[in-house]
C-alpha positions in Angstrom: 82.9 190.6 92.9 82.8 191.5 96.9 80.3 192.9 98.8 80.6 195.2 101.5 77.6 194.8 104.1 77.4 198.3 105.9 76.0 199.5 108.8 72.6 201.5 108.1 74.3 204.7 107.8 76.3 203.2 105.1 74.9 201.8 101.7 76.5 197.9 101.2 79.0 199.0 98.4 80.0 196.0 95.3 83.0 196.0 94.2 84.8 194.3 91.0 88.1 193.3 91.2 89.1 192.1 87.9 90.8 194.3 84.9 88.5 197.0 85.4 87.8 197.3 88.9 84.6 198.8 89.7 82.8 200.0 93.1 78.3 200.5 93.1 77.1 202.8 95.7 80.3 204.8 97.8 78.1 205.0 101.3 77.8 207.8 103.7 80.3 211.0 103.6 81.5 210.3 107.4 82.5 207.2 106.9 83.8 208.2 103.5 87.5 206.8 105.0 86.4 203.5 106.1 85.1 203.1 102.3 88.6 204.2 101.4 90.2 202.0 103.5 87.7 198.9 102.4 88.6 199.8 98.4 92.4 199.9 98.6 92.7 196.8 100.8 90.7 194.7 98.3 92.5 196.1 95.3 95.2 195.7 96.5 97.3 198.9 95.6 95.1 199.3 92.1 93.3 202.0 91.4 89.6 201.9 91.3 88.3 202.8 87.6 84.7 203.2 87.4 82.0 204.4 90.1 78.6 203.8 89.9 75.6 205.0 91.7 72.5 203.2 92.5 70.6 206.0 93.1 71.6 209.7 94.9 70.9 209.5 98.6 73.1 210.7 100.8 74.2 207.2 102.5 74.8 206.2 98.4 76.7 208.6 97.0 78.5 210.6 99.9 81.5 208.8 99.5 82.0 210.1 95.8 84.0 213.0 96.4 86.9 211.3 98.2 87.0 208.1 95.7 87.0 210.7 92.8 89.6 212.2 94.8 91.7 209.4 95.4 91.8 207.6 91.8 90.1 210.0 89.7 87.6 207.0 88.9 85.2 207.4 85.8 81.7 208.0 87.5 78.3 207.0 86.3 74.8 208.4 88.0 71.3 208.1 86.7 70.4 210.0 84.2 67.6 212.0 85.7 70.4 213.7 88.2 72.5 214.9 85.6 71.6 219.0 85.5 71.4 218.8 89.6 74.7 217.6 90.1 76.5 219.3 87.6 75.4 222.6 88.9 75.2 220.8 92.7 71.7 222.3 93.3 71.3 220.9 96.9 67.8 222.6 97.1 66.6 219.9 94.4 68.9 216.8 95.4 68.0 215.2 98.4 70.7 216.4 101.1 69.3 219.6 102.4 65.6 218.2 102.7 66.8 215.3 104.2 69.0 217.3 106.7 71.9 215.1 105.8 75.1 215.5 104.1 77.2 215.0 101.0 80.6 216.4 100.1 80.1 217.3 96.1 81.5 215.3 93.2 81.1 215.3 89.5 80.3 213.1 87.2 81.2 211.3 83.6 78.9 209.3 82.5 74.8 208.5 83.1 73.0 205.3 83.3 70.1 204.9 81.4 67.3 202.2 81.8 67.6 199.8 79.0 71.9 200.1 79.2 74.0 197.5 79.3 77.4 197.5 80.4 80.4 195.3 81.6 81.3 194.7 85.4 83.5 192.0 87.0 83.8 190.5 83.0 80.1 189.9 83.3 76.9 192.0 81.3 74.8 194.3 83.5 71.1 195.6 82.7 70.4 198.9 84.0 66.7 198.8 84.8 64.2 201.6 86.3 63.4 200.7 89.9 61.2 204.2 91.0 59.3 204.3 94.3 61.9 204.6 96.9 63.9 207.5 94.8 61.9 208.5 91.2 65.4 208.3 89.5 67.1 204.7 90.9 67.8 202.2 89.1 68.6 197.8 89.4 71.8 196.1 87.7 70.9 193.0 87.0 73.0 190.3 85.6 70.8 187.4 83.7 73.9 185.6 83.3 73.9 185.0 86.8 70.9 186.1 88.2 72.4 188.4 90.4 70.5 191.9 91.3 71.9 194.9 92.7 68.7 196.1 94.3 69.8 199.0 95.9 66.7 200.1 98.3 63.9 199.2 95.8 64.0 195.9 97.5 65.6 194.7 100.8 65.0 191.2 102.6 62.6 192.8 105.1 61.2 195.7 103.3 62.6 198.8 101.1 63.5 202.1 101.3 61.1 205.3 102.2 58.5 206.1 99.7 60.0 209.7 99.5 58.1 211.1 96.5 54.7 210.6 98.6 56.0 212.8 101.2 55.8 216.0 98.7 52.5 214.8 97.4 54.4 212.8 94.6 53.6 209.4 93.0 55.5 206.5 95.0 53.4 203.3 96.1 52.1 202.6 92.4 55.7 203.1 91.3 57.1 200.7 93.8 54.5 198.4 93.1 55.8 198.5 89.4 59.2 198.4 90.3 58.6 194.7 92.8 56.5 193.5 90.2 59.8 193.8 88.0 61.3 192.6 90.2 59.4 189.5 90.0 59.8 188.8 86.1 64.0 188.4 86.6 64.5 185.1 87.8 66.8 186.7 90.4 69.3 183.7 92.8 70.4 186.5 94.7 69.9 189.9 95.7 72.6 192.5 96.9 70.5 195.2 98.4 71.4 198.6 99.7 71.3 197.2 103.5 71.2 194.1 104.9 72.9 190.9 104.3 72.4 189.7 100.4 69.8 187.0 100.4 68.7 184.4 97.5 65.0 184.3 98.7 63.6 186.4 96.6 59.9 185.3 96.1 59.8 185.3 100.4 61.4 189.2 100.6 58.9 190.4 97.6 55.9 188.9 99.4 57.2 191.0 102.5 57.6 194.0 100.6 54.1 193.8 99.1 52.7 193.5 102.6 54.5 196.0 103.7 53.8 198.3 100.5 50.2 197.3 100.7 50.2 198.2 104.7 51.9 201.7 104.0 50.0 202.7 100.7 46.3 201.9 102.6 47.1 205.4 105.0 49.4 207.7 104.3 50.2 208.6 107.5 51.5 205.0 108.0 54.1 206.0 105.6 55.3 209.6 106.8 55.6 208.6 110.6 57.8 206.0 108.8 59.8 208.6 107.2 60.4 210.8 110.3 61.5 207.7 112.6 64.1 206.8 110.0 65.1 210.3 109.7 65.5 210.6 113.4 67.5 207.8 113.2 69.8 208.9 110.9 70.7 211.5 112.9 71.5 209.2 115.4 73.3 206.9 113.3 75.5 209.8 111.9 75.7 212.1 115.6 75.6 208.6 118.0 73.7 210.7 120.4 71.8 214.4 120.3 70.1 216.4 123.2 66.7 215.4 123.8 65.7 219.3 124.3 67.4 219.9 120.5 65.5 217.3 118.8 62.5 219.4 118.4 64.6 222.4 116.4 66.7 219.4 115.0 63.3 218.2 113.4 62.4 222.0 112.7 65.3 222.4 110.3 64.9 219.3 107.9 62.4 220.2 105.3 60.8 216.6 104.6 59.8 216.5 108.1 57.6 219.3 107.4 56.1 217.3 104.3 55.7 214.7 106.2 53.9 216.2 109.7 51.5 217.6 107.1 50.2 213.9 106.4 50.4 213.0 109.8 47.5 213.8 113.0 50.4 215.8 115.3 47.3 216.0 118.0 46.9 212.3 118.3 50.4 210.9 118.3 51.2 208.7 121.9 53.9 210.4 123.9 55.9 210.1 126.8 54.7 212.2 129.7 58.6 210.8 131.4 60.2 213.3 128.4 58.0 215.7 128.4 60.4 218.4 130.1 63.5 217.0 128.3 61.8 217.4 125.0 60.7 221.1 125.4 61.7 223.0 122.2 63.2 225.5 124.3 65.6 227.5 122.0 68.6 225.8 121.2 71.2 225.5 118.2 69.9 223.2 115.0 72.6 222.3 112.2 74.7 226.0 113.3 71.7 227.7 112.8 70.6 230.9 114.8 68.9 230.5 118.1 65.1 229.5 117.6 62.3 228.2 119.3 60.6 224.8 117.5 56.9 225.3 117.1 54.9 223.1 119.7 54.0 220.4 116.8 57.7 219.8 116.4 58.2 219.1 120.0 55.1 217.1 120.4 57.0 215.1 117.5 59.9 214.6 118.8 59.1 213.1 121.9 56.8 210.6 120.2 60.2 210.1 117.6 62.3 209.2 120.8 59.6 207.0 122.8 58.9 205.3 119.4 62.6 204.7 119.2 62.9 203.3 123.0 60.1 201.1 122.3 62.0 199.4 119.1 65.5 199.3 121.4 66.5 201.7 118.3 67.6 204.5 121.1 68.1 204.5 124.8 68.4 207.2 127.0 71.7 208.8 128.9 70.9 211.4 130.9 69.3 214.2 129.1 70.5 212.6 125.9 69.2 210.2 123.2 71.7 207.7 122.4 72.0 205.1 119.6 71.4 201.6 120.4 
């Protein structure tokens, strides 16, 4: 078994090597060539057989299309996703609403909490791990205690709490889904991001704080979502007009669920960007000319400022650029 540690745009991706090599989570659709490139030079010229997804975010699963295309691998997804991507409703998966992308694959098979199944030689649970995504699920292996946690649990934190944005069940779920967590004797943890880490007991008390922090105000939670979604965009673009960012925002339909748990009014921003971050009419993901509403500019400049204060972004001009 090798692990992959990504950059943020990128999920980490696990890869088996033995008879029946096998690859969990294919990262994001950009860097769909460096996962190509990662796969053949482990396997040496074999072909990748089986594909499995974690869960279906874009930074997952966007690498699907070009493995499938590559070695025609046999390709497993949780259960729940199975009608979406077979008839690739992008309205209900969570590209379009996350204003990201994913080239569209297909799959073979569907994993099922309560499975069990064979990677690297070894047995796998598939367990139900909801909160960040309703549908992900854990592979762990009690022979070894290894977890792939995918984002229900990093070693600082997790994933968004999505479903809360639309007014969906999330904290309790995650809550569940740590507590599981908890009962698996894990000795180390491959998570979606970050380095693997065999402190388990340490990263759930973090997560609980942090779970406990987001579920006591909402709003905690959805300014949470849009910074990492402005992110993203910076991750994927690398840098992105500071006078676009408010139509940018405009277009991507969770930031709308989530400015409607946030106070717009009361957000701190920076007077300096004020005049760069205008919402003047500009182009937005090819989109006609438009105008953001005033809300969406007062959000983005507090997006960027709160980005400059972590060292997440720096400024080049009249651009935001990832740091």
């Amino acid at each position: 078994m090798r692990v992959f540690e990504r950059g943020w745009l990128s999920s980490n991706n696990v890869l088996f090597t033995g008879d029946d090599p096998a690859l969990v989570d294919s990262g994001y659709v950009t860097h769909a060539p460096q996962t190509l490139a990662l796969v053949r030079h482990a396997l040496d010229g074999r072909p990748l057989a089986r594909l499995l997804n974690t869960h279906l975010h874009s930074d997952h699963c966007g690498g699907n299309g070009a493995l499938q295309a590559a070695y025609g691998c046999h390709t497993a997804i949780p259960a729940q996703e199975a009608a979406k991507v077979a008839a690739w409703k992008e309205a209900a998966l969570s590209f379009r609403a996350t204003g990201q992308q994913c080239a569209r694959f297909t799959y073979d098979a569907l994993l099922a909490p309560g499975q069990s199944l064979e990677l690297g030689g070894m047995a796998w649970q598939v367990l139900a791990a909801p909160g960040h995504d309703p549908h992900a699920v854990l592979l762990f292996c009690a022979q070894q205690g290894i977890l792939i946690a995918g984002d229900a649990l990093w070693e600082n934190g997790f994933g968004v709490i999505f479903p809360e944005l639309d007014g969906e069940p999330g904290f309790i779920e995650a809550h569940a889904t740590l507590d599981l967590i908890g009962t698996l004797d894990a000795r180390v943890v491959i998570p979606g991001h970050g380095r693997m880490f065999t402190d388990v007991v340490g990263a759930l008390g973090r997560a609980y704080s942090r779970l406990d922090y987001l579920s006591a105000d909402p709003k905690r939670n959805a300014e949470n979502a849009v910074k990492v979604l402005v992110k993203f965009l910076l991750l994927e673009r690398q840098r992105i007009a500071l006078a676009e960012l408010p139509a940018l925002l405009a277009a991507i339909p969770v930031v709308a669920s989530a400015m409607r748990q946030m106070d717009i009014a009361g957000l701190a921003t920076d007077p300096a960007l004020v005049e760069r971050v205008d919402g003047r009419a500009v182009h937005a993901f090819n989109a006609p000319v438009h105008t953001a509403p005033a809300a969406y500019t007062t959000l983005a400049n507090w997006a960027a400022s709160s980005l400059l204060r972590a060292n997440a972004a720096r400024i080049d001009g009249n651009d935001l650029v990832d740091a």
